[in-house]
SEFILUM-576794 format. One record per residue (C-alpha): residue in one letter; x, y, z. Coordinates in steps of 0.02 Angstrom, whole numbers, padded with zeros to 5 digits, always signed. Layout:
<pts>
AXYZ
...
</pts>
This chain:
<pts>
X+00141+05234-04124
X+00007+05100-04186
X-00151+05099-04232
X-00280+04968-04247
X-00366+04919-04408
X-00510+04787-04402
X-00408+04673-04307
X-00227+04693-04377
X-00120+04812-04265
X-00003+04937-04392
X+00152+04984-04310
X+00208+05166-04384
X+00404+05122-04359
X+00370+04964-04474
X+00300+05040-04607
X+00383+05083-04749
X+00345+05175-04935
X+00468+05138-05071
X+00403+05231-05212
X+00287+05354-05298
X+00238+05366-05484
X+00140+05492-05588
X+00115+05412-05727
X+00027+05484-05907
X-00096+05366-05984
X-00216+05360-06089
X-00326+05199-06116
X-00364+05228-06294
X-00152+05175-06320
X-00137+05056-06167
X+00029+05019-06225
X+00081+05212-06192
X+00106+05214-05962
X+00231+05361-05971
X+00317+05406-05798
X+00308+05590-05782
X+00361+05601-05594
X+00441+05489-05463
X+00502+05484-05294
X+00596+05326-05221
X+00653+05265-05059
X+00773+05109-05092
X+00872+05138-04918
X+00788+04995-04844
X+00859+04867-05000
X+01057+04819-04991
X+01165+04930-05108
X+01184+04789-05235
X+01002+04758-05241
X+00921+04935-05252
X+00958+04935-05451
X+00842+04777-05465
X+00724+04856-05345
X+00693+05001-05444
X+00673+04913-05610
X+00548+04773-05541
X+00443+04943-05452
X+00458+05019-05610
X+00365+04868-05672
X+00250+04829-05565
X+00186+05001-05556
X+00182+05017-05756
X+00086+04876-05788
X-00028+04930-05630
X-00064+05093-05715
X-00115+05016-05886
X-00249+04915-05777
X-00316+05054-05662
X-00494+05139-05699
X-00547+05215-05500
X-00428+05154-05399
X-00374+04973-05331
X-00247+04903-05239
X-00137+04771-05300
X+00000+04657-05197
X+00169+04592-05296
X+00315+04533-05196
X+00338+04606-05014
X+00239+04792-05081
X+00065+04829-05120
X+00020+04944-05256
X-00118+05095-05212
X-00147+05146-05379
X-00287+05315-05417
X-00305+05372-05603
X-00400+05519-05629
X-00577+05530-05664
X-00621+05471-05865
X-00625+05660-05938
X-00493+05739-05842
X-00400+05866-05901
X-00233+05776-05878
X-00261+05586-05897
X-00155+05537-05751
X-00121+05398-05626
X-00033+05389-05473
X+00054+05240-05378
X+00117+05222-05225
X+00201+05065-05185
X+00194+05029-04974
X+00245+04882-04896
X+00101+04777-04812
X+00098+04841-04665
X+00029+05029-04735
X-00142+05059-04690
X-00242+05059-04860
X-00337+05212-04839
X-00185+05299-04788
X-00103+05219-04959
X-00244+05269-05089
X-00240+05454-04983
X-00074+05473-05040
X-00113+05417-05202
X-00234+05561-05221
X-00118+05707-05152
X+00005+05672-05287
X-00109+05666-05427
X-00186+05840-05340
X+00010+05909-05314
X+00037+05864-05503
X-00123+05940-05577
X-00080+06108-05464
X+00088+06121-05525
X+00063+06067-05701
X-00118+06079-05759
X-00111+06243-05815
X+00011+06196-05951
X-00121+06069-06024
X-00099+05909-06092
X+00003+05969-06249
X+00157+06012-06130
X+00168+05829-06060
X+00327+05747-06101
X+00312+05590-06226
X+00434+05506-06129
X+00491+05443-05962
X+00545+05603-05848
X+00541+05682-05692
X+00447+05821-05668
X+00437+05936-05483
X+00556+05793-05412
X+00573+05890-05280
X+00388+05910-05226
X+00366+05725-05249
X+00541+05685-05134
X+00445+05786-04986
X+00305+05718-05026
X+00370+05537-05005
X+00452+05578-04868
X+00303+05633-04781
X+00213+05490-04814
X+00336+05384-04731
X+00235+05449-04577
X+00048+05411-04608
X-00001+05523-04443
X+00094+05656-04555
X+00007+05651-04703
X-00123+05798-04729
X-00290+05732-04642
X-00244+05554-04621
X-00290+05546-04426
X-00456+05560-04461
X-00420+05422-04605
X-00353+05319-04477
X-00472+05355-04353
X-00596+05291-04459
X-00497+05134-04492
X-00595+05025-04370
X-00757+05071-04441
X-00719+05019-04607
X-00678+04857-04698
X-00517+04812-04738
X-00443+04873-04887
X-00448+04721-05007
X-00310+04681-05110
X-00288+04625-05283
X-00126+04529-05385
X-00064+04565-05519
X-00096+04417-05603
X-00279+04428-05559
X-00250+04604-05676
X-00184+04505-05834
X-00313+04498-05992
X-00364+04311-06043
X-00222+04220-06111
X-00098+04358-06056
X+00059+04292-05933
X+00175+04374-05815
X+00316+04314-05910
X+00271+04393-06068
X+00256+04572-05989
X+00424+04535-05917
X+00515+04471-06062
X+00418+04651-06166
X+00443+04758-06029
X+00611+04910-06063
X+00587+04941-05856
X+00680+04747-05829
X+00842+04713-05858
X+00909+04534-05868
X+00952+04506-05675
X+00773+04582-05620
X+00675+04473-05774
X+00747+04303-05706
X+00720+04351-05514
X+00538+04393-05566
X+00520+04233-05669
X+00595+04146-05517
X+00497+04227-05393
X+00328+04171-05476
X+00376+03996-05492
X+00408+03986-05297
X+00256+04039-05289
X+00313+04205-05212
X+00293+04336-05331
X+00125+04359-05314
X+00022+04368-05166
X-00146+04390-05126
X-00169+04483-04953
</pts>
């Protein structure tokens, strides 16, 4: 099954999501991105590596939260971040993140993005803010495993033929980095080195990967 996208031909059995985050955050203490949900698919990374793999997505989609207002898509390593945080106001200040390989349609990434934070308000909201953990958990795993695993299928995804329908029509979804994300003066390296999601192995590969020039790139 493929699909064509100004251009660039998406091939369903090549596509692959390896994660989904709902995070709590609240811009008035940007240093507080709290996971409250999340759903991984590591299957496609060796068994040694998926350790690493989940600590630099934990990362990446961390520090993506603490720069989201709207939505945006950011690209770091071989994944692209479609991150949605909900609207300034909301009665649960959330964000969600999916991280997609490159070859996920955009639309069909920030779509997804949406249905979690709307699964996580619906199963949650009516226990207000006051009930949300102040650290890392995993709330309604289970909802956000099928949910995951649905999304491994775009053409599965609650309305998303029409989104893809609609792909030729629109302009491609333009991606960020996450260095284009960092305040003046602020580095990579320094998030790294601060960050509890890295452990040693997963700080150096990051620090390596950046000065190959491969850590970063912009789509």
């Amino acid at each position: 099954v493929s699909t064509q996208s100004t251009g660039r031909t998406h091939t369903t059995l090549s596509m692959k999501v390896f994660g989904l985050y709902i995070f709590k955050y609240d811009p008035s203490t940007p240093d507080a991105a709290i996971v409250l949900s999340k759903a991984l698919d590591l299957t496609s990374f060796g068994y040694f590596q998926r350790g690493s793999a989940e600590e630099v997505m934990n990362f990446v989609a961390r520090e993506v939260t603490k720069k989201t207002r709207g939505r945006q898509s950011v690209a770091h390593l071989d994944y692209v971040a479609y991150a949605t945080a909900a609207p300034s106001g909301a009665a649960l200040p959330l964000t969600a993140v999916l991280l997609a390989d490159q070859e996920y349609p955009g639309r069909v990434g920030h779509h997804v993005a949406r249905l979690a934070l709307a699964k996580f308000v619906e199963l949650h909201g009516a226990a207000g803010v006051d009930a949300l953990p102040a650290s890392d958990a995993t709330l309604h795993a289970s909802e956000f495993d099928a949910l995951l695993a649905k999304a491994q299928t775009p053409d599965a995804v609650d309305d998303v033929e029409k989104i893809r329908r609609d792909l030729d029509e629109t302009q491609e979804t333009l991606h960020t980095t996450i260095k284009d994300l960092l305040a003046r003066g602020e580095k990579l390296d320094d998030l790294a080195d601060q960050s509890e999601d890295l452990g040693v192995f997963s700080r150096e590969f990051l620090k390596k990967s950046e000065s190959m020039n491969a850590c970063c790139l912009l789509l």
